[in-house]
C-alpha positions in Angstrom: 4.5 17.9 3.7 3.1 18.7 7.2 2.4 15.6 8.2 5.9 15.0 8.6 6.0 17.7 11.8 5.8 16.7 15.1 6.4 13.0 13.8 10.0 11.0 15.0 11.3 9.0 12.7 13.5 6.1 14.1 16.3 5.1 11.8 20.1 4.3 11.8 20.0 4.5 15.6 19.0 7.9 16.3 15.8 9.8 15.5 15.0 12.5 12.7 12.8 15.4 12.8 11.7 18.2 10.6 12.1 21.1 12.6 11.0 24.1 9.9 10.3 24.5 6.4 12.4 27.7 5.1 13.3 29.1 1.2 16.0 26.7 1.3 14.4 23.4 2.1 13.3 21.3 5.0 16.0 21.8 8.1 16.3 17.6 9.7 17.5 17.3 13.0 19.2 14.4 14.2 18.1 13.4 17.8 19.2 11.7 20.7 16.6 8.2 21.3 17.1 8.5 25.0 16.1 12.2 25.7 15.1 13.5 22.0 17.6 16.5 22.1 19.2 17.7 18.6 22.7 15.9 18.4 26.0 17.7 18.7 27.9 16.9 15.2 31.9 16.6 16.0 33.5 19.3 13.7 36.1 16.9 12.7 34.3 13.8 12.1 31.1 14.3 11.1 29.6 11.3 11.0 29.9 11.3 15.1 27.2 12.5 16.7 26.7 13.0 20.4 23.9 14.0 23.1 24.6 16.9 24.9 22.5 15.6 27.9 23.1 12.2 28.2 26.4 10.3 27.5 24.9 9.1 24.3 26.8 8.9 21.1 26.6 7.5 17.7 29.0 6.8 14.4 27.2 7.0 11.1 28.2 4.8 7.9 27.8 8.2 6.5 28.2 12.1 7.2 25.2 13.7 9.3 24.9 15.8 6.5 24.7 13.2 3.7 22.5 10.5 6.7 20.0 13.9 6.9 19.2 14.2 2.9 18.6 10.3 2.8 16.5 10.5 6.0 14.2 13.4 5.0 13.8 11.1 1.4 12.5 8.5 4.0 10.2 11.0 5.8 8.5 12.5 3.0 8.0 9.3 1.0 6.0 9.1 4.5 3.7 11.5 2.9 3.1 10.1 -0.2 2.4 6.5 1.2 -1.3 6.4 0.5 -1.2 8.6 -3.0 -3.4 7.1 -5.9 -0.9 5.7 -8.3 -1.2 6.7 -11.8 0.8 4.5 -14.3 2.1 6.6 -17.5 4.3 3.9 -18.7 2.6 3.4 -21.8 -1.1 4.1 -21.8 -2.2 6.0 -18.4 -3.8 3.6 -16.2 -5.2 4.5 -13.0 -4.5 2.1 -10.3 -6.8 2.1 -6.6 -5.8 1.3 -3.9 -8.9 0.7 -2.0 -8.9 -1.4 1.6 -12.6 -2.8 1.9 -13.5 -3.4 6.1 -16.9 -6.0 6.6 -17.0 -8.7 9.4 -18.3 -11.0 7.2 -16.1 -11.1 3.8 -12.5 -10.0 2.9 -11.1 -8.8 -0.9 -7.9 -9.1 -1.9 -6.9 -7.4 -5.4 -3.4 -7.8 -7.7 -1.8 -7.7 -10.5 0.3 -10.9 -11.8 1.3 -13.0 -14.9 -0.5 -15.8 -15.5 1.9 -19.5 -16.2 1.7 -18.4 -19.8 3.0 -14.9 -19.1 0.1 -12.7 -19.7 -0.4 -9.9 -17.4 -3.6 -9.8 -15.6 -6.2 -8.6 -12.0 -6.3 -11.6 -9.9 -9.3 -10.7 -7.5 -9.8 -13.0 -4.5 -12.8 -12.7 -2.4 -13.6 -14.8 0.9 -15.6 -15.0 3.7 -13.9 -14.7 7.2 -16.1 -17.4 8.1 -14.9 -20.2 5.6 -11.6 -21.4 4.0 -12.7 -21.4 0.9 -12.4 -18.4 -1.4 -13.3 -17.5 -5.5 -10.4 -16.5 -7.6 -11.1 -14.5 -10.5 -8.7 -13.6 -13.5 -8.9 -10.5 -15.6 -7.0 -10.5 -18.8 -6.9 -7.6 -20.1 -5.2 -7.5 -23.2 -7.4 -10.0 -24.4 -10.5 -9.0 -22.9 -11.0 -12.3 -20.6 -13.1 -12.9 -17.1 -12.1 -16.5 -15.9 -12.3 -18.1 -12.4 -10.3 -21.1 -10.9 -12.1 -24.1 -11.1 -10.4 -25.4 -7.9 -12.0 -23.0 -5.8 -16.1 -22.4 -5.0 -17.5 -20.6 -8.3 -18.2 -17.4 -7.7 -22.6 -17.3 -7.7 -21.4 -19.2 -4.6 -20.2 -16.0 -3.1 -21.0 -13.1 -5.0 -24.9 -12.4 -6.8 -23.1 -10.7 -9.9 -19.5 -10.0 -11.6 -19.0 -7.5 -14.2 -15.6 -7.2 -16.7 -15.9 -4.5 -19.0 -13.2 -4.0 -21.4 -12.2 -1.3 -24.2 -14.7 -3.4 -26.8 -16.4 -6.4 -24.7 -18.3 -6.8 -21.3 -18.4 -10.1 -19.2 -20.9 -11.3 -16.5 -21.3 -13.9 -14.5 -24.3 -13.5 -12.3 -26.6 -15.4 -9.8 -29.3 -17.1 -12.0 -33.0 -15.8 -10.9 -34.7 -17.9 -8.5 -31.5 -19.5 -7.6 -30.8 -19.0 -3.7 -27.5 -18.7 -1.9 -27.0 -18.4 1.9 -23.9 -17.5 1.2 -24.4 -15.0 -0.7 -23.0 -11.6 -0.6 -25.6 -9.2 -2.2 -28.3 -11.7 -0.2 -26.9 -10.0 3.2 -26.2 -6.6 1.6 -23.1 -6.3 0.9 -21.3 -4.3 -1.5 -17.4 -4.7 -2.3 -18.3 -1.5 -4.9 -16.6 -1.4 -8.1 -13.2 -3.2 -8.5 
């Protein structure tokens, strides 16, 4: 959780900081968005809060005290925003999140119900240089590699595709002597393994 220190988190009007870490959990400070000093809470309404610098001043739809729990909930979920995911609802499935950079190609990858409501990886993959793109489809529960047939096919873009499942692989791969321009594996690319 030290990534939240020395960070300002703007919310509800004012800014929030951790200030120290102690035995009995994180203390928040509410500050002023003007100067940055702590605000003074009024003792008698406590969700009033005002700078004692400036003449800034602020009413909370809550208590300080009850505003500062929900904003360090905000701030540490700060911390966990690039965490692998691990799904145990059912069988444990490990889920990447993986951002690919090249100047040449993009990838795009999802999970999402097909018209018949099966559940399955829609992978997208493009070249910055073209409108055109090949959608792939992996069902998984029953152990399926398809592509739209609306967009290019994907030896268009891509040398070779590999689905392997619990008890099948599929391939669909760049036929030998067969050349592509645009081809991704012809210009060295590799998206890795999806």
């Amino acid at each position: 959780m030290s990534d939240i220190h020395n960070k300002l988190y703007m919310w509800e009007g004012v800014f929030w900081s951790v200030d120290a870490l102690t035995t009995r959990g994180p203390i928040v400070k509410a500050r002023c968005p003007v100067d940055k000093c702590e605000l003074n809470v009024d003792s008698k309404y406590k969700s009033h809060l005002s700078c004692p610098k400036c003449d800034f001043q602020i009413r909370l739809n809550k208590s300080f005290y009850e505003k500062k729990d929900d904003a360090l909930k905000i701030m540490q979920s700060d911390y966990f925003k690039d965490a692998e995911i691990v799904n145990i609802d059912g069988e444990m499935i490990k889920i990447n999140k993986e951002v690919i950079k090249d100047s040449d190609y993009w990838i795009e990858t999802k999970v999402s119900k097909s018209i018949k409501g099966v559940k399955q990886l829609m992978v997208l993959v493009g070249s910055k240089k073209e409108t055109d793109k090949t959608q792939l489809f992996l069902d998984i529960d029953n152990e399926k590699l398809s592509f739209d047939q609306k967009d290019k096919h994907p030896r268009e873009i891509l040398a070779k595709v590999v689905a392997e499942f619990k008890e099948s692989k599929s391939e669909i791969e760049l036929k030998e002597g067969k050349k592509s321009t645009k081809n991704m594996a012809k210009h060295g690319k590799n998206l890795g393994k999806l």
